[in-house]
N, C-alpha and C positions, 0 to 999 in steps of 0.2 A: 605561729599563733593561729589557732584555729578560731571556727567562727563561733564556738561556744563561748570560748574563754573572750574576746570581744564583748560578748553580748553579755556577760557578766559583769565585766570590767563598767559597762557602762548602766546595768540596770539593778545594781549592789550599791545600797548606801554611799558614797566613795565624798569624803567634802574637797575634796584635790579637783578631783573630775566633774565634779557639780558645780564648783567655782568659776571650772573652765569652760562650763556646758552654758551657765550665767553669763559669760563675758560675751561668748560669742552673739549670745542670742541680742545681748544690749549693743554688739557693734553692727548685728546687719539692721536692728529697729532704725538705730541711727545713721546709715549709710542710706537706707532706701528713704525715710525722713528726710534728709538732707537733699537727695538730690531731686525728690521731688517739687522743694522748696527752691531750690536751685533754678529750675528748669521754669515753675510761675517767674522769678524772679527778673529772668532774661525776658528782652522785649526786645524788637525790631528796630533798634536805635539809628539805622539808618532812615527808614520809611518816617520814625517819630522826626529827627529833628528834620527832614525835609517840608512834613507838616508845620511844626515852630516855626520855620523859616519863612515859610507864606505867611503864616499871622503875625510874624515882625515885621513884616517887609510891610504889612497891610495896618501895622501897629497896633493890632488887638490882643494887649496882653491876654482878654477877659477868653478867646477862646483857643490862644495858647495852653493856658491853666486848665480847660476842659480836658484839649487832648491831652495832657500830660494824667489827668484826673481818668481819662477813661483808656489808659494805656495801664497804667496800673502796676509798673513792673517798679523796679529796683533803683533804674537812673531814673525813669520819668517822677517819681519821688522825688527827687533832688533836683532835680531840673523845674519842680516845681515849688519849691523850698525858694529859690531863684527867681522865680517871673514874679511870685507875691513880692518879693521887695525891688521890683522895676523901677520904680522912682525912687530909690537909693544909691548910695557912690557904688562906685566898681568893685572896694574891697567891703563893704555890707552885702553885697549881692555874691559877692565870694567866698564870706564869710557863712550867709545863710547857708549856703550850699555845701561849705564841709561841714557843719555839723548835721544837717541831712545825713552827708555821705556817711562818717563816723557813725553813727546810728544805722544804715543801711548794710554798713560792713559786716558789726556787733549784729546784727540778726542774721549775715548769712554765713558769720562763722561760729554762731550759737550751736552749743552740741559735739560740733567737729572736733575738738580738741581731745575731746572725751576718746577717740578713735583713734588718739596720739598714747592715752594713757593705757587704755586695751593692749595697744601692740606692745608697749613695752614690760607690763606685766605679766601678761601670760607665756611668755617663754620663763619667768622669776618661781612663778606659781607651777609651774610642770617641773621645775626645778629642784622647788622645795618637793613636789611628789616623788621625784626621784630619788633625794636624800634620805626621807623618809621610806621608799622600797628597799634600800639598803640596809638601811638602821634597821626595817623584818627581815630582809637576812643573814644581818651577823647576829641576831638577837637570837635567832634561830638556831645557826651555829653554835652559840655562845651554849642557850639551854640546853641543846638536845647531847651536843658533843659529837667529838669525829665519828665516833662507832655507828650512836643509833641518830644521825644524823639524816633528815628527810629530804632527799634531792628537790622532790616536788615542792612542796613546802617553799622552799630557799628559790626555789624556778621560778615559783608565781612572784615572792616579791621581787626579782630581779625582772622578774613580767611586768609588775606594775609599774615598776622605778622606770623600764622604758616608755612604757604607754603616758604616762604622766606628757615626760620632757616633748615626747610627739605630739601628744595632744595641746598642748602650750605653743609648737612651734606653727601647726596645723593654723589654730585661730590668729595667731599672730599674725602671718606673712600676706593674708589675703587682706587684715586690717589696714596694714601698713600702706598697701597698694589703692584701697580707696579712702584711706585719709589725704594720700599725695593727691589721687584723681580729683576728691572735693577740692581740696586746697589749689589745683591746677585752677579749677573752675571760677572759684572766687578771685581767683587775681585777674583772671580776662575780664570776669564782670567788674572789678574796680577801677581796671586799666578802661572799659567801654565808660564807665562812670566818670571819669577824667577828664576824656579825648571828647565828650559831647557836651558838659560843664563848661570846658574851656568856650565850646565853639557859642554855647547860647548866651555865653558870658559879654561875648564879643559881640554879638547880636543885640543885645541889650544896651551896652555900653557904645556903641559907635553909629550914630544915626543913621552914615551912609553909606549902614549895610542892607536898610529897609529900600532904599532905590536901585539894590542889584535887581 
């Protein structure tokens, strides 16, 4: 295939190729959306609960709740869902803080999934393109007959019927690759979400953790 037939394939009417030219462009909005959201999202959960841990030890919920307030990220939300019910049982103070987390999750897996349904349809949709190149070339066969039968004619749909299934698998595989990478993402932040919950949990609840 040369570089004309290309550049036709893709600047000719085509709803096959324009479906797929659509898909692509709604999975990288959403890849670079995502991970930019990702990336506010993460905070320095080391350096954060080292700070909580001085103003427990010191017993000031009041400027616990700031630094969680001015950290701003993903856990410190939920770590601050938490210190508001300090003067609640261990499982109210545990409670507040999964449904934080729940809510924290559902926004950093908003969209993602959409990246799940991308990959899986556009190899369906290059698919159907393909069927459809076929179906113009036995149609073609069919009208014209063996005699005054047109190679070219029958080339091109056999042309298009590939570019279809390639351009389907094109957008597909690089989808696929950063839906896992977000998804990788999200589970370290829910697993940092966890591991530092638990620890201000226990700060909270055991008085003396404020005299280490």
């Amino acid at each position: 295939m040369d570089f004309s037939h290309i550049t036709r394939y893709f600047t000719e009417w085509n709803t096959v190729l324009g479906v797929i030219a659509f898909c692509s462009l709604v999975s990288m909005a959403i890849f670079f959306e995502r991970l930019l959201f990702l990336r506010k999202a993460e905070d320095d959960s080391n350096s954060l609960i080292i700070s909580l841990r001085k103003a427990l030890r010191e017993q000031n919920i009041m400027e616990a709740i700031r630094t969680c307030e001015e950290s701003g990220g993903a856990v410190s939300t939920i770590l601050r869902a938490g210190l508001l019910k300090h003067e609640r049982s261990k499982e109210d103070i545990e409670q507040s803080m999964e449904v934080a987390g729940l809510a924290e999750i559902a926004r950093l897996e908003k969209n993602a999934r959409i990246l799940s349904v991308i990959a899986h349809i556009t190899p369906l949709i290059g698919l159907l393109g393909t069927v459809i190149g076929f179906i113009q070339a036995f149609s073609e066969m069919r009208v014209s007959g063996l005699m005054d039968i047109s190679t070219t004619r029958v080339g091109e749909a056999m042309e298009y019927a590939l570019v279809t299934t390639a351009a389907g698998l094109v957008v597909a595989i690089p989808t696929v690759v950063a839906y896992n990478y977000l998804t990788s993402r999200i589970q370290m932040i829910t697993l940092e979400m966890q591991l530092t919950s638990s620890e201000v949990v226990d700060l909270l609840t055991h008085k003396e953790n404020y005299a280490l």
